[in-house]
C-alpha positions in Angstrom: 0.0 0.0 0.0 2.7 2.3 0.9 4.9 1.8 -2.5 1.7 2.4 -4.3 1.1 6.2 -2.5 4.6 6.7 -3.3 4.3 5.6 -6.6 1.6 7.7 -6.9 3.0 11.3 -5.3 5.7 10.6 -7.9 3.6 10.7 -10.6 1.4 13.4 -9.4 5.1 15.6 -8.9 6.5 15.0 -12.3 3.2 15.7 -14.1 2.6 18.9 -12.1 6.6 19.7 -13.0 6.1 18.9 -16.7 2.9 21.4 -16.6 5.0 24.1 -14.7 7.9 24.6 -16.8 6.1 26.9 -19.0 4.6 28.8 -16.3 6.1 32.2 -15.4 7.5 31.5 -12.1 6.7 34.1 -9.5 6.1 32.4 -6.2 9.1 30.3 -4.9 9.3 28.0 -1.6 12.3 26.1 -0.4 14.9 25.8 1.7 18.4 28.1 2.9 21.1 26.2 4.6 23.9 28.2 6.2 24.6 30.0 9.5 20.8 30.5 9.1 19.3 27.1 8.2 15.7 27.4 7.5 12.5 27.7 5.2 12.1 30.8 2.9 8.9 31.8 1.1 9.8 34.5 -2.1 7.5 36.3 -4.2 8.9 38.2 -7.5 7.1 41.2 -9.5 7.1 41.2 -12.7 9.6 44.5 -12.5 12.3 42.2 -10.6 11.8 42.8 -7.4 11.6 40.4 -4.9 10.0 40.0 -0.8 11.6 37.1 0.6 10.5 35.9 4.2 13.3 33.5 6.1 11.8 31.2 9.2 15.7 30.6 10.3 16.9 28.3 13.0 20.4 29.8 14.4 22.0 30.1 18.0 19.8 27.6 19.6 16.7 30.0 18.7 14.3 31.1 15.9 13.8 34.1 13.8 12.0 35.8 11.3 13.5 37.5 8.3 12.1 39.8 6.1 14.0 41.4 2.8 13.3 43.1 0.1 15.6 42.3 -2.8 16.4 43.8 -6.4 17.0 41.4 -9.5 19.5 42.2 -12.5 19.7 39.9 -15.0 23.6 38.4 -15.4 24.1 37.1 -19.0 27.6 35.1 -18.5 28.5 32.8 -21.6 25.0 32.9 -23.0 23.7 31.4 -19.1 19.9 32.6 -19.0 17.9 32.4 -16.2 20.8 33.6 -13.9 20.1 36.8 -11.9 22.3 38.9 -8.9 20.0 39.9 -6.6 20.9 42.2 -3.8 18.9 44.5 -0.8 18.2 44.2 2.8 15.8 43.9 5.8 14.9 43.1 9.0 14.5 40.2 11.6 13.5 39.4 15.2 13.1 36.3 17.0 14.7 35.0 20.0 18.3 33.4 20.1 20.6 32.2 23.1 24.0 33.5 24.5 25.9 32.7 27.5 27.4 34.9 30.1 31.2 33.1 29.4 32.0 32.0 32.9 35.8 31.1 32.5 35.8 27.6 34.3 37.4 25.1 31.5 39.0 21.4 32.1 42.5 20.9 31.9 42.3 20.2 28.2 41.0 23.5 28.1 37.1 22.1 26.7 34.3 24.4 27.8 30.9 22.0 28.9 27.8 23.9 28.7 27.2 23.1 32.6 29.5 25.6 33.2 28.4 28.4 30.8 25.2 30.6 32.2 23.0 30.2 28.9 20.2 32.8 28.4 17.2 32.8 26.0 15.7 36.2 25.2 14.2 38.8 22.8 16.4 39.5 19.2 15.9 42.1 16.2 18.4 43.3 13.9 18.7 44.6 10.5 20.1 42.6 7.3 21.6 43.4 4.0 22.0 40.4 1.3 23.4 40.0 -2.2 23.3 36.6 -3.8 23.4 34.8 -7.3 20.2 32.7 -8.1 19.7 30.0 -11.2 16.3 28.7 -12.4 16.5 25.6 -14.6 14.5 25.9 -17.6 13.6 21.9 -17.6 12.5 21.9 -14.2 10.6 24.1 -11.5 13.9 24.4 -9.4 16.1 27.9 -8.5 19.7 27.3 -7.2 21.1 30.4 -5.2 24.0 31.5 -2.6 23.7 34.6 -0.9 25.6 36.2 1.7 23.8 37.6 4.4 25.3 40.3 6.9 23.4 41.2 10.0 23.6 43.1 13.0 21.6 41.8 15.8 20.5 43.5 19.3 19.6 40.8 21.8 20.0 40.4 25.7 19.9 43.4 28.0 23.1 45.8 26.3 24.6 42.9 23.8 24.7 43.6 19.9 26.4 41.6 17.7 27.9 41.8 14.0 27.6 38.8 11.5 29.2 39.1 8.2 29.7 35.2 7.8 26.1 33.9 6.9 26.8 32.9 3.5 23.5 30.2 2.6 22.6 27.9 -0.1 19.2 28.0 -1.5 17.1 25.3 -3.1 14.1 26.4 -4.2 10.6 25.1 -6.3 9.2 27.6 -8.4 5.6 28.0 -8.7 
């Protein structure tokens, strides 16, 4: 029973691909692995401009990103479907630090029993400028981004990131 609901979802997925390559893609759903590692949700106007939301799993919390993102067109050895997008936003969510109590083992290993971890309120801005590729055969975008933010969490803590570099895989509706 179960290999015949299988066999059948397959089915179902490569027809409804077959039927949506000619589409014009302006939804896209998918996932961004990174720093951030989450789901992200895009919609593109027909000028190339894009609203991206993020639902992002990092530091042992969640957040929620939002960005608005400009498209250019890159035409590189006759490549179509390729685009640079770039822009920025904002996020809040909640992450978790620790207090960095100094007690470590001989072998100099920190153990989180001896860190004072704390769970609270985060928001920050975000910039991001990235290379996206639709396939023309299939309903699929490829992208990597870089993603610079600076955060505000805790009582008095902020904190600069301008290492969450991502890789997205995408299905275009």
């Amino acid at each position: 029973m179960r290999l015949l609901i299988k066999s059948a979802l397959l089915i179902i997925l490569a027809m409804w691909i077959y039927q949506a390559e000619a589409q014009e893609r302006i939804k896209q759903a998918g996932f961004r692995f990174g720093n951030t590692t989450g789901f992200t949700a895009r919609f593109v106007t027909e000028e190339n401009f894009a609203l991206e939301g993020i639902l992002g799993f990092r530091n042992g919390g969640i957040q929620l990103y939002g960005l608005f993102e400009a498209r250019k067109p890159l035409y590189l050895n006759r490549v179509d479907n390729m685009f640079l997008y770039f822009g920025g936003g904002a996020h809040f969510g909640y992450v978790r630090w620790n207090e960095y109590d100094k007690y470590y083992d001989p072998y100099h290993n920190y153990y989180d029993d001896y860190y004072n971890w704390h769970y609270g309120f985060a928001a920050g801005i975000d910039g991001i400028l990235g290379i996206e590729y639709s396939f023309e055969s299939a309903p699929i975008s490829l992208a990597v981004d870089f993603k610079p933010f600076l955060e505000f969490y805790g009582p008095f803590l902020m904190k600069v990131n301008f290492w969450d570099f991502g890789f997205h895989v995408r299905y275009n509706f």
